[in-house]
LUMDREN-33457 format. One record per residue (C-alpha): x, y, z. Coordinates in Angstrom, 1 decimal, always signed. Example, Ala and Ser with C-alpha at 12.3 -4.5 7.8 and 13.67 -1.06 7.14 Angstrom:
! residues 2
      u      v      w
  +12.3   -4.5   +7.8
  +13.7   -1.1   +7.1
***
This chain:
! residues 392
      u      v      w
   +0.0   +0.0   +0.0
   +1.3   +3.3   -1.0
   +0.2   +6.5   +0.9
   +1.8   +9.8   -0.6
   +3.3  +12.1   +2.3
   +2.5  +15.6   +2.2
   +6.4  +16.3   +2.8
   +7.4  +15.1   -0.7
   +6.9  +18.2   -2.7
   +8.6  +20.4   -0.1
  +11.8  +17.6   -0.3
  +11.3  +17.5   -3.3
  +11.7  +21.6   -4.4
  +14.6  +21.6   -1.9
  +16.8  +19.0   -3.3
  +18.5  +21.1   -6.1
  +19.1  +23.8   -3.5
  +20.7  +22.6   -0.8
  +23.9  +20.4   -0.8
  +22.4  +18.7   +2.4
  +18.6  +17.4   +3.1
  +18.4  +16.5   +6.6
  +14.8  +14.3   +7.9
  +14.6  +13.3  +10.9
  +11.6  +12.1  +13.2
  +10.5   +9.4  +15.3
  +11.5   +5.5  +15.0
   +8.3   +4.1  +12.5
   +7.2   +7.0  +11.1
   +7.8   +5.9   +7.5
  +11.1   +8.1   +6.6
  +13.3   +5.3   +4.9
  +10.5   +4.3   +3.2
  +10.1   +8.0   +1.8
  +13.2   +8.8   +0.8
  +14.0   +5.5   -1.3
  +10.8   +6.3   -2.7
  +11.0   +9.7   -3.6
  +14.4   +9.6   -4.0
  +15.6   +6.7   -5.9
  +18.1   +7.4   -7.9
  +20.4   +7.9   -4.7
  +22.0   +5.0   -3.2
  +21.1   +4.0   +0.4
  +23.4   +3.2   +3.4
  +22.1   +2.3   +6.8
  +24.5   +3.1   +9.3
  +22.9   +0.6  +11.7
  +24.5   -2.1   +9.7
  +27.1   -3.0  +11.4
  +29.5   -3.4   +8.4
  +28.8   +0.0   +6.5
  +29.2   +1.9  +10.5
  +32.5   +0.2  +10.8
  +34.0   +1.3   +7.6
  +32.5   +4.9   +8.3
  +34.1   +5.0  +11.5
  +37.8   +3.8  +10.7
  +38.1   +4.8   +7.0
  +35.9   +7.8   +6.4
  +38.1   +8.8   +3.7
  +37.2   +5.5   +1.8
  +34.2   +5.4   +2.5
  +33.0   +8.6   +1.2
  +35.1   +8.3   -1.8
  +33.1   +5.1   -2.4
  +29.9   +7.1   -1.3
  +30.5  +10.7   -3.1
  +27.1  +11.8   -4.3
  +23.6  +11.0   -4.6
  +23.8   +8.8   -1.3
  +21.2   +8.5   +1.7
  +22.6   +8.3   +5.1
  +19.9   +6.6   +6.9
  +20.7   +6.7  +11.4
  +23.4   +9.4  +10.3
  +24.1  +10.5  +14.0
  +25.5   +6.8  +14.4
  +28.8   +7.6  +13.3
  +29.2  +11.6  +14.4
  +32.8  +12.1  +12.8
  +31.3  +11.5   +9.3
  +29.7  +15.2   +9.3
  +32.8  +16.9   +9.4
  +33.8  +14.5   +6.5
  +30.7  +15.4   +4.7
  +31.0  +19.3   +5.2
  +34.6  +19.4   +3.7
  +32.9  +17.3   +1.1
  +30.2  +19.5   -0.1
  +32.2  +22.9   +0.4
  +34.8  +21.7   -2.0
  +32.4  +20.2   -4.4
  +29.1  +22.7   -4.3
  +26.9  +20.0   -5.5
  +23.2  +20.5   -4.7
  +21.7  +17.7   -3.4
  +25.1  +15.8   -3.0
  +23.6  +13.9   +0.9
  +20.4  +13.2   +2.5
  +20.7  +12.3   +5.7
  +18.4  +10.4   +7.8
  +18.2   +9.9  +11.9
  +15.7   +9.4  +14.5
  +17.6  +10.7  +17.1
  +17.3  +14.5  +17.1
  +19.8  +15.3  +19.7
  +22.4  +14.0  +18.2
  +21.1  +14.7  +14.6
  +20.7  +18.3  +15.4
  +23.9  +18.7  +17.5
  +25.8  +17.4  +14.6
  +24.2  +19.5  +12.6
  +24.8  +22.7  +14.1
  +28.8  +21.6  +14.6
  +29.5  +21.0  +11.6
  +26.8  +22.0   +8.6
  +25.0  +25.0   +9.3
  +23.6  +27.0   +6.5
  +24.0  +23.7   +3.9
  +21.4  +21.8   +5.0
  +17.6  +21.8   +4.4
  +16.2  +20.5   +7.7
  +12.8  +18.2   +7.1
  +10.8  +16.4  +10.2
   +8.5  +13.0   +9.0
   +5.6  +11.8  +11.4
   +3.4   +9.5  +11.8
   +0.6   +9.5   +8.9
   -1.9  +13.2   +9.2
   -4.9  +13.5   +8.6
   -4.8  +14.9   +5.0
   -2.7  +11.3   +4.2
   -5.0   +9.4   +5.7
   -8.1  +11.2   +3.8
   -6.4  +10.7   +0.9
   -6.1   +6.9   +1.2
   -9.6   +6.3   +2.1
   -8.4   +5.2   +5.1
   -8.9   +7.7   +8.1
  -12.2   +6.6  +10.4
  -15.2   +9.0  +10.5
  -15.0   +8.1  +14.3
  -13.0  +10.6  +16.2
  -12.7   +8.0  +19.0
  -11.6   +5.4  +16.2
   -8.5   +7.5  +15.7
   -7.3   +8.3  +18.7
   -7.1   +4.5  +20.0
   -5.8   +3.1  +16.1
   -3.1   +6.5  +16.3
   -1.3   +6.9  +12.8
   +1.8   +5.4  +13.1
   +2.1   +3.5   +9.2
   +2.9   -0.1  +10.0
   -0.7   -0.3  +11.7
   -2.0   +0.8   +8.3
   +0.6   -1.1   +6.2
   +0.5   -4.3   +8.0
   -2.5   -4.0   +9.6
   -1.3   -4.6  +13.0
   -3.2   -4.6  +15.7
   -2.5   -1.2  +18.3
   -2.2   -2.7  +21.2
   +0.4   -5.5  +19.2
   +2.2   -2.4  +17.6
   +3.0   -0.1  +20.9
   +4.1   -3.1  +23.3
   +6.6   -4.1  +20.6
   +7.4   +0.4  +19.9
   +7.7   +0.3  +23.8
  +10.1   -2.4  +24.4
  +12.2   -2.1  +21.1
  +12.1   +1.6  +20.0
  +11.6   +3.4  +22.9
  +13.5   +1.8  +25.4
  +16.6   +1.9  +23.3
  +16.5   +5.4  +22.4
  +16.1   +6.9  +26.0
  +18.9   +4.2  +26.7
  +21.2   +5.7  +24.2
  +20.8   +9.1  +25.2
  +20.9   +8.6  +29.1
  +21.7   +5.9  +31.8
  +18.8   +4.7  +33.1
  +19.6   +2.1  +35.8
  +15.9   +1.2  +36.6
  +13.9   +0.8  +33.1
  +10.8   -0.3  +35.3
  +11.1   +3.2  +36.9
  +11.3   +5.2  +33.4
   +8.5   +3.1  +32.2
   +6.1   +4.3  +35.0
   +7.5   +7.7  +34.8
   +6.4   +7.4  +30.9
   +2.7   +6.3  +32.2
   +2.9   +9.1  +34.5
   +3.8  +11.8  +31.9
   +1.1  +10.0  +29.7
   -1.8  +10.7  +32.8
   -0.7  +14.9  +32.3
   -1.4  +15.2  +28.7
   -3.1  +18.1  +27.8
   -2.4  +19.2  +31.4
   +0.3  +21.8  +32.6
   +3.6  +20.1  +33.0
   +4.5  +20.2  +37.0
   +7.9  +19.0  +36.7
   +8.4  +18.6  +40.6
   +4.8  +17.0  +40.8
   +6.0  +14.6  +38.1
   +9.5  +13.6  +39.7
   +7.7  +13.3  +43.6
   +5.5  +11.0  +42.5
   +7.8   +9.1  +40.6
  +10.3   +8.7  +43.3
  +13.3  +10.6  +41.4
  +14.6  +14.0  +41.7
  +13.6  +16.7  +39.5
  +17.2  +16.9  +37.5
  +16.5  +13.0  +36.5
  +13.1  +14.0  +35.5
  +14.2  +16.6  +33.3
  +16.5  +14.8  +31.7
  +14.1  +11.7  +31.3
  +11.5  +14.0  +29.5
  +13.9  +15.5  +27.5
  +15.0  +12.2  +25.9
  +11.9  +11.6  +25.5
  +11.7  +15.1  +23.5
  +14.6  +14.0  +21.8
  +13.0  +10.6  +20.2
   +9.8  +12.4  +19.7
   +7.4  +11.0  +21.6
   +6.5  +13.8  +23.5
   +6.9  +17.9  +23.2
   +5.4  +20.4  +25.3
   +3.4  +23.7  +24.6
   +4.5  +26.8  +25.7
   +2.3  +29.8  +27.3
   +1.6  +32.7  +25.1
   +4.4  +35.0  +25.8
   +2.5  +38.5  +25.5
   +2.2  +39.4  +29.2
   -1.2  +42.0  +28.8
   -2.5  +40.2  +32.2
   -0.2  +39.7  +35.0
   -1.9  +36.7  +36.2
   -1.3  +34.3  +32.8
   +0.5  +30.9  +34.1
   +3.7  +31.0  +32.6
   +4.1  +26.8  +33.3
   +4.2  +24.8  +29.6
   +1.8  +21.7  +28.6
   +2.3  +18.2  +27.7
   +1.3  +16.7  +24.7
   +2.3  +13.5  +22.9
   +2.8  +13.1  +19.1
   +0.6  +10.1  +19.1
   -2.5   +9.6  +20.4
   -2.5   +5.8  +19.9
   +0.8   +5.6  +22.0
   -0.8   +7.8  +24.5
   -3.8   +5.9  +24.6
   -2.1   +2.4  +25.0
   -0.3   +4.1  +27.9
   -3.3   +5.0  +29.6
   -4.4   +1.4  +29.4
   -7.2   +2.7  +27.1
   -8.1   -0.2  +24.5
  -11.3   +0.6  +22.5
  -13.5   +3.7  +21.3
  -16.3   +2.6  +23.6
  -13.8   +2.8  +26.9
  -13.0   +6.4  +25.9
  -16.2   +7.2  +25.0
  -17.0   +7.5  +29.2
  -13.3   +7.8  +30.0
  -12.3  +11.1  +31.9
   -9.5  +11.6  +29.5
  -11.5  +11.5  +26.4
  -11.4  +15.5  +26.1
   -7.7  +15.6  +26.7
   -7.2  +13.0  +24.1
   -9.1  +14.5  +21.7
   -7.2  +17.8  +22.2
   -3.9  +16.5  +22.5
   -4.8  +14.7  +19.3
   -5.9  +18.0  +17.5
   -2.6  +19.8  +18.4
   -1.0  +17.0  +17.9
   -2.1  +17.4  +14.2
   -1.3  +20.9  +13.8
   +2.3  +20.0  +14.9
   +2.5  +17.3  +12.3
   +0.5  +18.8   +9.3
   +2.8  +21.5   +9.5
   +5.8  +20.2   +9.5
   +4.3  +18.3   +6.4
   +3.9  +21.5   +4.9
   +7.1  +22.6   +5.8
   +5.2  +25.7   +7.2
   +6.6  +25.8  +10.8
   +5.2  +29.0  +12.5
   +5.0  +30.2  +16.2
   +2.8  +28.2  +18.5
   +1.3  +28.5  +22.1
   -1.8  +28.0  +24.8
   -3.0  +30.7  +26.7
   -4.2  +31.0  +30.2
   -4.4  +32.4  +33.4
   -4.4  +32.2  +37.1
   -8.6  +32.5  +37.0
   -8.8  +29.5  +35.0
   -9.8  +31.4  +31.3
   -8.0  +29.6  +28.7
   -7.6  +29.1  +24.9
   -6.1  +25.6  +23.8
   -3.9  +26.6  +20.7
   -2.6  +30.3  +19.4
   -1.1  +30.5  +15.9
   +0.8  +33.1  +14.7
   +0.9  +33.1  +10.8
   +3.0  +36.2  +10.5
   -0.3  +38.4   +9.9
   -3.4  +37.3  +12.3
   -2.9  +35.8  +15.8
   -5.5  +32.4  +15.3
   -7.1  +30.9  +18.6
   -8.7  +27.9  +18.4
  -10.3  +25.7  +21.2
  -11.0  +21.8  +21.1
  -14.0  +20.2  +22.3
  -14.7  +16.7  +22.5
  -18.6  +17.7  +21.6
  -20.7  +17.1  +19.1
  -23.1  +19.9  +20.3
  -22.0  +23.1  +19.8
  -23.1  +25.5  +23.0
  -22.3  +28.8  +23.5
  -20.3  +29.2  +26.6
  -17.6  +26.7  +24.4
  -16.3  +30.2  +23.1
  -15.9  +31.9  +26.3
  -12.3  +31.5  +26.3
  -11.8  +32.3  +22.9
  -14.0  +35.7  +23.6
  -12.7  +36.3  +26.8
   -8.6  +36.4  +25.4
  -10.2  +38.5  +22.6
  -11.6  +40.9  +24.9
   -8.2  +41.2  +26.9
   -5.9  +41.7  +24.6
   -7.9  +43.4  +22.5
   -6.1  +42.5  +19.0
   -7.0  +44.2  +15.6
   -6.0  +40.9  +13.4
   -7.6  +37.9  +15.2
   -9.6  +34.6  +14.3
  -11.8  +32.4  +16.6
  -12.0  +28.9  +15.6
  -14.1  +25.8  +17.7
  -12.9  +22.5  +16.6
  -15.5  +20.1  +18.1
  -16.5  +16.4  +17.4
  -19.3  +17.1  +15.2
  -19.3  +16.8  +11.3
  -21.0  +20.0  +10.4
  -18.9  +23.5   +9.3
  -20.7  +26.5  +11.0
  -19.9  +30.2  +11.2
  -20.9  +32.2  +14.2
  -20.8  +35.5  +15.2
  -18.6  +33.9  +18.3
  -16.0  +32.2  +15.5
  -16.3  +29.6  +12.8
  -16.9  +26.1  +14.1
  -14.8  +23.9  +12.4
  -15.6  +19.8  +12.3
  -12.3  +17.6  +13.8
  -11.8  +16.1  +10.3
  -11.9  +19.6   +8.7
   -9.4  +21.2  +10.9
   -6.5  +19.8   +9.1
   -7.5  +21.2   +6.0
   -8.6  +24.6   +7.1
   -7.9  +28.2   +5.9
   -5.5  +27.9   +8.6
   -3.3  +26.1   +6.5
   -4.3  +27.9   +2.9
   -3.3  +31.6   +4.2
   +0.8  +31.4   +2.6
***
């Protein structure tokens, strides 16, 4: 089964004008199988096979020399000394499109980066399947509920593996040995609850001291565990809206997760009628929705400023986006009856910061587009593919 990624034609118009393309993004998420497919005149080397690291390692010389152009360096960050290699390569040369590489590691990716090729490299991030790629293979659910329990990483569509099968194996073999790589962790039972803990604060405001006490570490270990986990992208966090017009805002950031099938197999949530009663069902469904956004836009290669808003009285607006023109809010509800008082946080910021250039958005569980004197109401299948994305 072949789904096309939204990512391709951005990859695609960058190629001949960078000497570097650089993806990156979590363990699964289809990248290997994107480049050789969009890509496939260039040769690929894995760097996890053992053979191909070992020559990088002690003849990089040779080995590039054997590798000169047109080559994809899939788990890149594997063998670190090869990107000073590669930037004396591509200076000398000033071949467009000479490397891509590949890594699901983006500390190390990134760090590398930085070093040694700053300014010659076109920087791409691949997730899990959006909505938009899902749509478009006639394979997304109509039920919101469906979706957030199934998640979108693309073997469970590929191979038709069951979710619960798929993130018990992600767990043990993907996770686990990326947090390992980038920290020692001494006690893997104790990450793996402080992962089910993180996974209980989704949606919520990230109380780092909370999260550590209950975990039985000290805060310093639990910043570093949750930044590995950063780093393998499995979870990011939202930060407040930055514009102080109210003293009282809360200035703490938000948890999210990229998946909401990982997240959901975390919370020991196993079906769409479960989390039809669950308590979490409107945190899921949000984290979901912003989860979206995140993803769509990298897609789109359209990365802009984002943030949640809210303050010490408890008035609060789920998602601000900042296009470069008009400061969007937009609020998730895990409704399918639209009510008035769902915009009172939306109307509320809008009456405090009182902003020319503004939008009001309700994404809610319903299937019907509406538009308000409140905001427009946009459906949860719709939100991907809204003017919010069609204004560059």
């Amino acid at each position: 089964m072949r789904i096309n990624r939204e990512i391709t034609n951005a990859m695609k118009e960058l190629i001949g004008k960078y000497p570097v393309l650089a993806l990156t993004g979590p363990r699964q998420s289809g990248k290997t199988t994107l480049l050789r497919s969009i890509f496939p005149e260039y040769t690929y080397i894995s760097l996890e096979n053992p053979d191909n690291r070992n020559f990088a390692e002690t003849d990089p010389n040779g080995f590039l020399k054997l590798y000169s152009k047109h080559v994809i360096f899939d788990e890149v960050q594997r063998v670190p000394d090869l990107f000073s290699y590669i930037q004396s390569m591509v200076d000398e040369s000033g071949l467009m499109g000479q490397f891509i590489l590949s890594g699901s590691q983006n500390f190390h990716l990134m760090r590398n980066i930085t070093q040694s090729l700053a300014g010659r490299v076109a920087l791409f991030k691949l997730f899990p399947f959006d909505f938009e790629e899902l749509i478009s293979a006639d394979l997304i659910n109509n039920d919101y509920l469906e979706n957030i329990i199934k998640g979108f990483y693309p073997a469970i569509y590929d191979r038709s593996i069951h979710p619960g099968t798929f993130y018990s194996n992600y767990m043990q073999t993907y996770i686990q040995r990326d947090v390992s790589e980038l920290i020692a962790i001494k006690d893997l039972r104790l990450f793996q609850n402080f992962l089910g803990l993180c996974a209980t604060r989704a949606g919520q405001l990230l109380n780092l001291n909370s999260l550590a006490n209950e975990c039985g570490i000290s805060q310093p270990t639990a910043k570093a565990w949750l930044s590995a986990l950063e780093s393998s992208y499995i979870v990011f966090q939202l930060y407040p809206y930055h514009e102080n017009f109210s003293k009282r805002i809360v200035k703490t950031p938000k948890l999210y997760f990229y998946d909401s099938g990982l997240l959901s197999y975390l919370l020991k949530i196993k079906n769409a009628e479960s989390l039809s009663t669950h308590p979490f069902k409107g945190s899921l469904f949000e984290n979901m929705m912003i989860a979206e956004y995140v993803k769509r836009m990298y897609h789109q290669n359209q990365v802009v400023d984002l943030w949640f808003w809210r303050d010490s009285a408890g008035h609060e607006v789920d998602l601000l986006i900042n296009d470069g023109i008009t400061l969007n809010l937009v609020e998730f509800k895990a409704t399918q009856t639209v009510m008035t008082d769902l915009f009172k946080g939306l109307n509320f910021f809008e009456k405090e910061s009182k902003k020319d250039r503004l939008t009001k958005t309700l994404v809610y569980a319903g299937d019907q587009k509406q538009s308000r004197s409140a905001g427009n109401v946009v459906p949860w299948l719709e939100f991907g593919a809204s003017v919010l994305f069609n204004k560059n």
